[in-house]
HTML snippet that shows the backbone in 3Dmol.js (N, CA, C, O; Angstrom):
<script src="https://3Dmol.org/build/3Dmol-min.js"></script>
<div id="view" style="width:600px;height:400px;position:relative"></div>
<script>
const pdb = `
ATOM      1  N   UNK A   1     -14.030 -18.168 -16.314  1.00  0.00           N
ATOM      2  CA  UNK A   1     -13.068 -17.160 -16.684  1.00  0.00           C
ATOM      3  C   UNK A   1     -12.321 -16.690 -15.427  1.00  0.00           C
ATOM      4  O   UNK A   1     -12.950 -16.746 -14.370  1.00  0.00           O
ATOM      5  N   UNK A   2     -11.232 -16.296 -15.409  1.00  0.00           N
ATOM      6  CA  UNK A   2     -10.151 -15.911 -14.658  1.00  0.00           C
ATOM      7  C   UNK A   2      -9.707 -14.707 -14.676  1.00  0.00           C
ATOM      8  O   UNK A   2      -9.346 -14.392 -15.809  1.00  0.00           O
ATOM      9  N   UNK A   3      -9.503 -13.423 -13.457  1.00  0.00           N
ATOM     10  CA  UNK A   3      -9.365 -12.620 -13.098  1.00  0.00           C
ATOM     11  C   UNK A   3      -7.327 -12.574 -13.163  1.00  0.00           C
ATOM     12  O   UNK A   3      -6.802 -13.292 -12.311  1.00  0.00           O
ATOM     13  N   UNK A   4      -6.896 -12.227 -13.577  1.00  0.00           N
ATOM     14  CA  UNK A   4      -5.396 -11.757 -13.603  1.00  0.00           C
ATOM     15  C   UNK A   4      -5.119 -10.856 -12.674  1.00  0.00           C
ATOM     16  O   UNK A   4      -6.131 -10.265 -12.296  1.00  0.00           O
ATOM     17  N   UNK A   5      -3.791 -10.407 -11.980  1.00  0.00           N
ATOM     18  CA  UNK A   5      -3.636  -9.457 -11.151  1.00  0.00           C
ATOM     19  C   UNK A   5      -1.722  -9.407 -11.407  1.00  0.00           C
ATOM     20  O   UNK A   5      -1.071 -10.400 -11.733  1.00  0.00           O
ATOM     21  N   UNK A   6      -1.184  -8.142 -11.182  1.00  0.00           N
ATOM     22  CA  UNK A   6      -0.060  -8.222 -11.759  1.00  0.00           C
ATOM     23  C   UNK A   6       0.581  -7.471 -10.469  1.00  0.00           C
ATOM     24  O   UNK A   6       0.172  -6.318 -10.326  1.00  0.00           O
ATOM     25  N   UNK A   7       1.349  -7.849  -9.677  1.00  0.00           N
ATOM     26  CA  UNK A   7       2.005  -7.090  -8.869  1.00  0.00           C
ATOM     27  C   UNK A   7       3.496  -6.687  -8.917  1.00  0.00           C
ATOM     28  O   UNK A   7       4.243  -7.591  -8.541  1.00  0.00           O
ATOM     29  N   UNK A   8       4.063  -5.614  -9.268  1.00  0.00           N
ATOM     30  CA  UNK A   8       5.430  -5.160  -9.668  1.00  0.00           C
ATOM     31  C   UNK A   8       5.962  -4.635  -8.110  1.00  0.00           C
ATOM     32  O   UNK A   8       5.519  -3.853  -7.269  1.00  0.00           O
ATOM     33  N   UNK A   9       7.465  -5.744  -8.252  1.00  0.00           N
ATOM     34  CA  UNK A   9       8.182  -5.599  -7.267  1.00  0.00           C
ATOM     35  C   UNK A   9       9.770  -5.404  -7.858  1.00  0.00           C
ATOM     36  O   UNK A   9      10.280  -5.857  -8.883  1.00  0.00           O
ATOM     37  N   UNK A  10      10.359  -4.509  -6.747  1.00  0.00           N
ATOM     38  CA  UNK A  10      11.705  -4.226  -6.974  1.00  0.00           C
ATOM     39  C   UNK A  10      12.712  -4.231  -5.964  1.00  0.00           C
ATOM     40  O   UNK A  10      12.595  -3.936  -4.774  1.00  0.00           O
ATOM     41  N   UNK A  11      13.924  -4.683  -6.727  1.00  0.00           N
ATOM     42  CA  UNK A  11      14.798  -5.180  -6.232  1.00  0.00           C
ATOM     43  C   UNK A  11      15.511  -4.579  -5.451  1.00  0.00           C
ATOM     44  O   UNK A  11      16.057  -3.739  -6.167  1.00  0.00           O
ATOM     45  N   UNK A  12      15.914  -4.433  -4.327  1.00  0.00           N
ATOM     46  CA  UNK A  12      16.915  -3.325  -3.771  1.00  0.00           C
ATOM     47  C   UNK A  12      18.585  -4.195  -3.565  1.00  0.00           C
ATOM     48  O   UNK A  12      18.887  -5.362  -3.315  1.00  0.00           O
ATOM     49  N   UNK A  13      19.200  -3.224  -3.760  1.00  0.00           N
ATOM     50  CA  UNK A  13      20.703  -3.735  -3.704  1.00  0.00           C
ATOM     51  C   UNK A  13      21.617  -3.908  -2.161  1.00  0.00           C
ATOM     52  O   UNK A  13      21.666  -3.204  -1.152  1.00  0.00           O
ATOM     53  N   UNK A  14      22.098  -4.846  -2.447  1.00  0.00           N
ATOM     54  CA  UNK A  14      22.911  -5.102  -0.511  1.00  0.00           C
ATOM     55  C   UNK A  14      24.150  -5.419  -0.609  1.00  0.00           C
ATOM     56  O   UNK A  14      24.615  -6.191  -1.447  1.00  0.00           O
ATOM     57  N   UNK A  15      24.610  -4.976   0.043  1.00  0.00           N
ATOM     58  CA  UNK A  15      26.384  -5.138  -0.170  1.00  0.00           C
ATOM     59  C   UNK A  15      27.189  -4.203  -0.694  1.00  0.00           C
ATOM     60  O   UNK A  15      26.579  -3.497  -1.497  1.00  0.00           O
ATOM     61  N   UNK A  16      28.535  -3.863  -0.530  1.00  0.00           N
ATOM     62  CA  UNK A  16      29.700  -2.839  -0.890  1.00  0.00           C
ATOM     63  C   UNK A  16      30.055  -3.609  -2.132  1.00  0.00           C
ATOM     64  O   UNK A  16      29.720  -4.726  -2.528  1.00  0.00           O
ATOM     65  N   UNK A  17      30.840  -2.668  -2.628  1.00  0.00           N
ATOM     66  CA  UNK A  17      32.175  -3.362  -3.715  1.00  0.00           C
ATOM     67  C   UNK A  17      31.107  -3.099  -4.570  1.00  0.00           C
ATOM     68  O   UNK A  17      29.997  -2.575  -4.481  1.00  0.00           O
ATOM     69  N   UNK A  18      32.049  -3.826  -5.749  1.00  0.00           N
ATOM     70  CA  UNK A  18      32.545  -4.075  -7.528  1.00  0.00           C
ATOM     71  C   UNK A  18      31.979  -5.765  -7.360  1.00  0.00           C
ATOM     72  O   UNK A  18      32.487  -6.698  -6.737  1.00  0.00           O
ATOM     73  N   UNK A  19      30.555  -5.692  -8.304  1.00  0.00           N
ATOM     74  CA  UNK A  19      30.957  -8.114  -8.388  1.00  0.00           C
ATOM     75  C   UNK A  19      30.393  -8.687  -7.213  1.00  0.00           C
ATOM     76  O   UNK A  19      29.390  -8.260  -6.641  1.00  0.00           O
ATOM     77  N   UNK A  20      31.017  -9.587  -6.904  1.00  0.00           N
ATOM     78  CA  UNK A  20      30.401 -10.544  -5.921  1.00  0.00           C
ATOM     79  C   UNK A  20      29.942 -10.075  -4.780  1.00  0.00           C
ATOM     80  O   UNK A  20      29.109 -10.733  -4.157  1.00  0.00           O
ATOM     81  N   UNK A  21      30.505  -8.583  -4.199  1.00  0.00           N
ATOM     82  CA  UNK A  21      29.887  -8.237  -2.696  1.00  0.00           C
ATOM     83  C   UNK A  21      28.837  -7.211  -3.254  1.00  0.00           C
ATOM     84  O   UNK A  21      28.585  -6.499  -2.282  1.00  0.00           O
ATOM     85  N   UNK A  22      28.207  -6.837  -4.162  1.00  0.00           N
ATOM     86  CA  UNK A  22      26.679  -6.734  -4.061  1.00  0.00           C
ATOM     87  C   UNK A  22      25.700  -7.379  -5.028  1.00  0.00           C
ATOM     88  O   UNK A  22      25.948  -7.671  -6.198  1.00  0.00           O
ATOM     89  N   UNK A  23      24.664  -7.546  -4.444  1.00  0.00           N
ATOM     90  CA  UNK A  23      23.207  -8.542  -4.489  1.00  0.00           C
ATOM     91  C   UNK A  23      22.318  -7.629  -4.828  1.00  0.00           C
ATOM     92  O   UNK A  23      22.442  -6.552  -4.245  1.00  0.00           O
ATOM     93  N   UNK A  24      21.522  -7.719  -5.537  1.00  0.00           N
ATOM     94  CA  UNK A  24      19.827  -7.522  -5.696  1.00  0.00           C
ATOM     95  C   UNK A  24      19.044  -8.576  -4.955  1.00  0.00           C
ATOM     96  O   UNK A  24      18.717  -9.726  -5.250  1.00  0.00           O
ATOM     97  N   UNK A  25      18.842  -7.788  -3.859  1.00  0.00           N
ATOM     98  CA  UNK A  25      17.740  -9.028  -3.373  1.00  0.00           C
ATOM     99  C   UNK A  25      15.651  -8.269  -3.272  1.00  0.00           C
ATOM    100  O   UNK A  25      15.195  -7.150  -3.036  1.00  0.00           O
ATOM    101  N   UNK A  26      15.231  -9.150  -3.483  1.00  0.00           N
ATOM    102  CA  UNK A  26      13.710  -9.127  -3.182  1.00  0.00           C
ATOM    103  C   UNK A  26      13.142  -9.171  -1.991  1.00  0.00           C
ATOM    104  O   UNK A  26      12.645 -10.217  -1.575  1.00  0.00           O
ATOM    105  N   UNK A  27      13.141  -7.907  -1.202  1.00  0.00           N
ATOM    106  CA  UNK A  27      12.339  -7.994   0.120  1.00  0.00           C
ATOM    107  C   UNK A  27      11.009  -7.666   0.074  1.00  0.00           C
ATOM    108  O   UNK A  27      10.450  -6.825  -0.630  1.00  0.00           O
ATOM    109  N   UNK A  28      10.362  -8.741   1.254  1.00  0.00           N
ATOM    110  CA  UNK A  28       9.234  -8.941   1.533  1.00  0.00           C
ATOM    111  C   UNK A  28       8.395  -9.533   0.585  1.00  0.00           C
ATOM    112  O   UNK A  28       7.215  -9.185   0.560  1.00  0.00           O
ATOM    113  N   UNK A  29       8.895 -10.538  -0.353  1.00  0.00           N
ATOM    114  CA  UNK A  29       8.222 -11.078  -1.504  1.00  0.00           C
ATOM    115  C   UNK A  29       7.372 -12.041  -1.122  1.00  0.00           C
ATOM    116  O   UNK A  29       6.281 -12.102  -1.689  1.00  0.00           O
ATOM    117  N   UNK A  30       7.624 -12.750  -0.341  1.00  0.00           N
ATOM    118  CA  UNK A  30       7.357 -13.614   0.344  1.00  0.00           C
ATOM    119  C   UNK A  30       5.643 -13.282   1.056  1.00  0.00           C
ATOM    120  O   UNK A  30       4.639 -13.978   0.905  1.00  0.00           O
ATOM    121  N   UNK A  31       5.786 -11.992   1.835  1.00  0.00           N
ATOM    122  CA  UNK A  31       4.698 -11.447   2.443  1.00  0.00           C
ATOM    123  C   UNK A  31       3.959 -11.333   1.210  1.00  0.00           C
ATOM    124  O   UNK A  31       2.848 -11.862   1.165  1.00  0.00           O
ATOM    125  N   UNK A  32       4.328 -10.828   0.379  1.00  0.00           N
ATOM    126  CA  UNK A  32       3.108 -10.268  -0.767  1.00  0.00           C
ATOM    127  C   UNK A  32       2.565 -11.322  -1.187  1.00  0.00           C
ATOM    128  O   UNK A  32       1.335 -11.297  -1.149  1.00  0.00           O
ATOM    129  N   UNK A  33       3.084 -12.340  -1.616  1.00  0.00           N
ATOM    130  CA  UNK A  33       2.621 -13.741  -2.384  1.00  0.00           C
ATOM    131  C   UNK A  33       1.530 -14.473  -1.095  1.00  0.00           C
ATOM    132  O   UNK A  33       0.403 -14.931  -1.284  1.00  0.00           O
ATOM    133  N   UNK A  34       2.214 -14.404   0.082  1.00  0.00           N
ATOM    134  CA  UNK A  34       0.892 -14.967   1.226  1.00  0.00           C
ATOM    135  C   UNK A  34      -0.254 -13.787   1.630  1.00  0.00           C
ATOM    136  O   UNK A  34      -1.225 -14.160   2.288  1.00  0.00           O
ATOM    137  N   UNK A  35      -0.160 -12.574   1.297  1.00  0.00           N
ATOM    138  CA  UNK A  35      -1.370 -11.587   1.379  1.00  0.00           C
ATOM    139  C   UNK A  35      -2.250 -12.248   0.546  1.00  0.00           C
ATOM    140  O   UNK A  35      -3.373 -12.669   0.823  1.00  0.00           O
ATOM    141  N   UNK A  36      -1.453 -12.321  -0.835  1.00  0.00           N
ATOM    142  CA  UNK A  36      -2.855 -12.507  -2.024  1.00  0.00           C
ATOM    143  C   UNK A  36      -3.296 -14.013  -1.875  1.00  0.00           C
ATOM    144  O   UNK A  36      -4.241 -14.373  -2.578  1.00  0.00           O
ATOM    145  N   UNK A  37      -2.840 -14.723  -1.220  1.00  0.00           N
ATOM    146  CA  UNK A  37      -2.968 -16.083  -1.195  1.00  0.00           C
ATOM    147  C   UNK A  37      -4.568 -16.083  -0.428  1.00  0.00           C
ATOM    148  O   UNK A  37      -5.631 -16.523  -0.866  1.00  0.00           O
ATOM    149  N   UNK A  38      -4.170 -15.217   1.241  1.00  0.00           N
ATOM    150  CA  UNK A  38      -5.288 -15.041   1.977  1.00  0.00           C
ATOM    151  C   UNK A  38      -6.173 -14.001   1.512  1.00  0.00           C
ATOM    152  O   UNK A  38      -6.997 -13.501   2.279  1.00  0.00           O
ATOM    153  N   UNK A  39      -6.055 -13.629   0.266  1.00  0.00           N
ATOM    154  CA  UNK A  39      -7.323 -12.795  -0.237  1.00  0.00           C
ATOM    155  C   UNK A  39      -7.804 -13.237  -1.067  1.00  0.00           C
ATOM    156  O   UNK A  39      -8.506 -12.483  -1.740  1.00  0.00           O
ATOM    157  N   UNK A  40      -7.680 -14.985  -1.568  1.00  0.00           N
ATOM    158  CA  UNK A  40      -8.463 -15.617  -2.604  1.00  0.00           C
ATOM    159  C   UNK A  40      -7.407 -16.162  -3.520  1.00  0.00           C
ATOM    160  O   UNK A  40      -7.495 -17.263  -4.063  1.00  0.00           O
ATOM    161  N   UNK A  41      -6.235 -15.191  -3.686  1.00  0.00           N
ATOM    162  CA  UNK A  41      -5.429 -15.583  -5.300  1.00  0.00           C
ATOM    163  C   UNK A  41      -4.682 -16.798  -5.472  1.00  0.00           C
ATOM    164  O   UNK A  41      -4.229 -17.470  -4.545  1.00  0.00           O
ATOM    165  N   UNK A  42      -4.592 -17.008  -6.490  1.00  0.00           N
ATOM    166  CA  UNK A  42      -3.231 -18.498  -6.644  1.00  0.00           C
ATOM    167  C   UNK A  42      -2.176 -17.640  -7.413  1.00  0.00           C
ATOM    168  O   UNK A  42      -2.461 -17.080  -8.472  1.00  0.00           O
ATOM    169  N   UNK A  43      -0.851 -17.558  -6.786  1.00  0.00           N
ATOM    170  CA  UNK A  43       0.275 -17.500  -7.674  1.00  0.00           C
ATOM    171  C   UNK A  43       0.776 -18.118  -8.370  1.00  0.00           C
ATOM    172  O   UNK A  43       1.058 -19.257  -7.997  1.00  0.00           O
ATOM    173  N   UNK A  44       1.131 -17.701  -9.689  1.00  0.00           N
ATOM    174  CA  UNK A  44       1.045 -18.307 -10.816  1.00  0.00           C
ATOM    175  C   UNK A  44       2.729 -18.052 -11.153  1.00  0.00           C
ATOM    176  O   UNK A  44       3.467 -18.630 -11.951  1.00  0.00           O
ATOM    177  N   UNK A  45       2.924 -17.230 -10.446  1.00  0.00           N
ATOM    178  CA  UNK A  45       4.612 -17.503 -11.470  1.00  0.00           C
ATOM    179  C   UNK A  45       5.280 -15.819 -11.315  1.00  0.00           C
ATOM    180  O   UNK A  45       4.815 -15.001 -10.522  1.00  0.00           O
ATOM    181  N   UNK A  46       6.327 -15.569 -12.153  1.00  0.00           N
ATOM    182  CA  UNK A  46       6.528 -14.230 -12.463  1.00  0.00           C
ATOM    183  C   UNK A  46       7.198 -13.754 -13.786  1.00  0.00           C
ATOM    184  O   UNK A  46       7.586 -14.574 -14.618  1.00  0.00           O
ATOM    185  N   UNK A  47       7.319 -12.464 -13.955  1.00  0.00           N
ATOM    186  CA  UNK A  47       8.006 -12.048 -15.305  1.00  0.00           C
ATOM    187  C   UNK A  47       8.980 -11.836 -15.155  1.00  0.00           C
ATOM    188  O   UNK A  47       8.920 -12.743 -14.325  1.00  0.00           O
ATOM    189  N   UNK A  48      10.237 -11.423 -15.091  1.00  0.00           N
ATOM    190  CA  UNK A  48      11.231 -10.728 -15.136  1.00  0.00           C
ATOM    191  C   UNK A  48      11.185  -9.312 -16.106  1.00  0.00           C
ATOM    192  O   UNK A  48      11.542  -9.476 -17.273  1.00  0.00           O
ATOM    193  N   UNK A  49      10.753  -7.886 -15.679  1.00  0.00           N
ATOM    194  CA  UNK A  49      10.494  -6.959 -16.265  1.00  0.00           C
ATOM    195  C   UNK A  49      11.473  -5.960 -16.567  1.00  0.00           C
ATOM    196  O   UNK A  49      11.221  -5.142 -17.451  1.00  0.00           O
ATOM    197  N   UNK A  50      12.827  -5.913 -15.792  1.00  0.00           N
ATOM    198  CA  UNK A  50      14.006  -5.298 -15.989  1.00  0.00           C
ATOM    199  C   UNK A  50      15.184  -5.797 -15.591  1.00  0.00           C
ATOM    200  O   UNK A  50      14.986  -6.236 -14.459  1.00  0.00           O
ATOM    201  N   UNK A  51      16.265  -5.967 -15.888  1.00  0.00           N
ATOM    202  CA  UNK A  51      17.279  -6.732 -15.780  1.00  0.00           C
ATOM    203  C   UNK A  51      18.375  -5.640 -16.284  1.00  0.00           C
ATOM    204  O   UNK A  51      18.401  -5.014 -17.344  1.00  0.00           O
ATOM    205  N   UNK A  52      19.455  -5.612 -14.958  1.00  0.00           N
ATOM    206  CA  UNK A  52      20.845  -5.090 -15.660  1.00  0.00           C
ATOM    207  C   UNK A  52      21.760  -5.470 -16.496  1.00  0.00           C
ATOM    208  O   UNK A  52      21.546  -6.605 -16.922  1.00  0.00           O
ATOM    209  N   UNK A  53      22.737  -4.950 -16.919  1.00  0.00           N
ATOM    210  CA  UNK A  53      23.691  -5.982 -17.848  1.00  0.00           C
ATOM    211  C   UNK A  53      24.389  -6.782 -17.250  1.00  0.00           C
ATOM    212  O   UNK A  53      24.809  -7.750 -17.884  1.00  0.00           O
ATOM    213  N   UNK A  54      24.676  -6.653 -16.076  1.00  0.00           N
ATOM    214  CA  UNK A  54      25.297  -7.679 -14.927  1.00  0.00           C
ATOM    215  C   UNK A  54      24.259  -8.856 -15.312  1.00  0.00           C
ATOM    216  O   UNK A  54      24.821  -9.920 -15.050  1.00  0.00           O
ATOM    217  N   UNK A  55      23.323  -9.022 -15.686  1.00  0.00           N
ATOM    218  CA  UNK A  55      22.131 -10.238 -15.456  1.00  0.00           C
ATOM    219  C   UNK A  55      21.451  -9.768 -14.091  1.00  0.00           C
ATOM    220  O   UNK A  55      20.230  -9.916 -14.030  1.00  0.00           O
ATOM    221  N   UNK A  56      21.827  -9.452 -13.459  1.00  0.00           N
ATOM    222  CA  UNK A  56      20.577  -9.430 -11.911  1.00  0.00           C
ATOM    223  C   UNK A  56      19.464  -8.235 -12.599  1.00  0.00           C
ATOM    224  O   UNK A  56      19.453  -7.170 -13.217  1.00  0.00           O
ATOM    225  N   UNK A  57      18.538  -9.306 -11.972  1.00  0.00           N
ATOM    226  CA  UNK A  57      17.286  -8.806 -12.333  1.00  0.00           C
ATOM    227  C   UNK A  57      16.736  -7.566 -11.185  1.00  0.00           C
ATOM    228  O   UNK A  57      17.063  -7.549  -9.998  1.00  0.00           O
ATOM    229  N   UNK A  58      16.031  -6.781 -11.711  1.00  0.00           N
ATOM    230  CA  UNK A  58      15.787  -5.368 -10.806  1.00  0.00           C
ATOM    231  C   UNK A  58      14.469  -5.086 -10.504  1.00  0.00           C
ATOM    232  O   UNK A  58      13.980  -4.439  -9.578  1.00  0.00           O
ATOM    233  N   UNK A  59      13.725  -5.971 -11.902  1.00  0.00           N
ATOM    234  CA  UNK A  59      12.110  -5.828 -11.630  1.00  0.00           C
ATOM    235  C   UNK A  59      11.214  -7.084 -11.742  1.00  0.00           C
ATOM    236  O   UNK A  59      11.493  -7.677 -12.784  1.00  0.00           O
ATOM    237  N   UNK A  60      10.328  -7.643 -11.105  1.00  0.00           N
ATOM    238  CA  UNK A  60       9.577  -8.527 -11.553  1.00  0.00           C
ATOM    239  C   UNK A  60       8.204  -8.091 -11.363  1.00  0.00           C
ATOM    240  O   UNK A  60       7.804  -7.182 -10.636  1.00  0.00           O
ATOM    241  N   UNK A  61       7.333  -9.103 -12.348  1.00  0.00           N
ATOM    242  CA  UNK A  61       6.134  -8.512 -11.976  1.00  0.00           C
ATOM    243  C   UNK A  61       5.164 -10.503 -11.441  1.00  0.00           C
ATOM    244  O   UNK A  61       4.971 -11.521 -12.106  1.00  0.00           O
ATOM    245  N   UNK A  62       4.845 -10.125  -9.986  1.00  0.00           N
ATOM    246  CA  UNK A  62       4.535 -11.484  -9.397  1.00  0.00           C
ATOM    247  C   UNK A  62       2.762 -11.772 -10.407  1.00  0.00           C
ATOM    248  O   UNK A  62       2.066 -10.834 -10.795  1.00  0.00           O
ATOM    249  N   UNK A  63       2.528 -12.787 -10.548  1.00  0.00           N
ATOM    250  CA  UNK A  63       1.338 -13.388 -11.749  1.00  0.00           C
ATOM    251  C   UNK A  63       0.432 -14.089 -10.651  1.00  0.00           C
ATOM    252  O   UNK A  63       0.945 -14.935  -9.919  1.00  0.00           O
ATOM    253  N   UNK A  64      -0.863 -13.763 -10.529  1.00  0.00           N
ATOM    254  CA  UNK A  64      -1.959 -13.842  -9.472  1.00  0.00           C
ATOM    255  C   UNK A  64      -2.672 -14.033 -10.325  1.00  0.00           C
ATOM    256  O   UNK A  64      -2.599 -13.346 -11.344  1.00  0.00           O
ATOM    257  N   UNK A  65      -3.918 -15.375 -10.140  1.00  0.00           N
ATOM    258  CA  UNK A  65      -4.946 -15.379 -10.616  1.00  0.00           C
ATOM    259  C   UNK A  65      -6.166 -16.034  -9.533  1.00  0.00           C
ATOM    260  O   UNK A  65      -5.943 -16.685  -8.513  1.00  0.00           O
ATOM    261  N   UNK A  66      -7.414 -15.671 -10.058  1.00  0.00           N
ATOM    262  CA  UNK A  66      -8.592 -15.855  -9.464  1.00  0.00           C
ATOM    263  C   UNK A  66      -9.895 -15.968 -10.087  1.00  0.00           C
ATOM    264  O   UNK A  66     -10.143 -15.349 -11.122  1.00  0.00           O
ATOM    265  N   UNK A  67     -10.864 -16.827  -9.442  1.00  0.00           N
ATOM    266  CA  UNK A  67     -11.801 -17.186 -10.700  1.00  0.00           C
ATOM    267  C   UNK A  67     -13.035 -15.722 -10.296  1.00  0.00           C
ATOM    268  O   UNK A  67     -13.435 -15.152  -9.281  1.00  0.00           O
ATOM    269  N   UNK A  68     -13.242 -15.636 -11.674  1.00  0.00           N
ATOM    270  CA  UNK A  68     -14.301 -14.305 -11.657  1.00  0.00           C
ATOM    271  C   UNK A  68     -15.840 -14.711 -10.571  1.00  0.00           C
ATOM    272  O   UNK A  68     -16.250 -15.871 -10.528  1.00  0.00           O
ATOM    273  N   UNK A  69     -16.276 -14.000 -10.071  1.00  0.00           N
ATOM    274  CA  UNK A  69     -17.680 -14.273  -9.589  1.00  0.00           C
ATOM    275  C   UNK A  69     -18.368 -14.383 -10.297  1.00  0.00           C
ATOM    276  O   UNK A  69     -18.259 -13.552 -11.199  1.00  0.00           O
ATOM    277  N   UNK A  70     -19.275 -15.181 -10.417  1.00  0.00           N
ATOM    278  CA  UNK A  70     -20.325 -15.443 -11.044  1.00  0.00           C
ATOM    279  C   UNK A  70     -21.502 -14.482 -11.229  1.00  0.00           C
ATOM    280  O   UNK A  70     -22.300 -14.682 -12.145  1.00  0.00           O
ATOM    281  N   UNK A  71     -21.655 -13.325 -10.294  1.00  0.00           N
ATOM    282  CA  UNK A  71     -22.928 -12.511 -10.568  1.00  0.00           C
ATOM    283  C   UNK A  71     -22.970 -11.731 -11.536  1.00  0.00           C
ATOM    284  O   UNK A  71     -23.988 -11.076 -11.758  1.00  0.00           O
TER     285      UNK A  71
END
`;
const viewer = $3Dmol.createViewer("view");
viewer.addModel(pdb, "pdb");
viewer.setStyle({}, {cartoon: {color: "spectrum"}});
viewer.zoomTo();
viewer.render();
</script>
């Protein structure tokens, strides 16, 4: 059996203007996915948990799993 772990990350916005000059980007996602890596977990994927009407997404939640201990 397998241990789940759900980590919710959010998007912060970069850039001026209306449209193409601003971004939702995901900082430090990267770090989080290699923390849990070196604490046992396998990343498994993610959700998309909020999304504007533009389409850019604002929330995800990163999908970690790990096998239960046996004791």
């Amino acid at each position: 059996m397998k241990k789940v772990e759900f980590i919710r990350i959010e998007s912060k916005m970069s850039g001026f203007g209306i449209g193409k000059g601003v971004k939702y980007i995901f900082e430090d996602i990267r770090n989080v996915i290699k923390d849990m890596i070196e604490k046992g977990w396998s990343y498994d994927g993610y959700i998309p948990v909020m999304q504007r009407g533009t389409g850019d997404v604002e929330q995800i939640d990163l999908i970690f799993t790990k096998e239960k201990d046996s004791k």
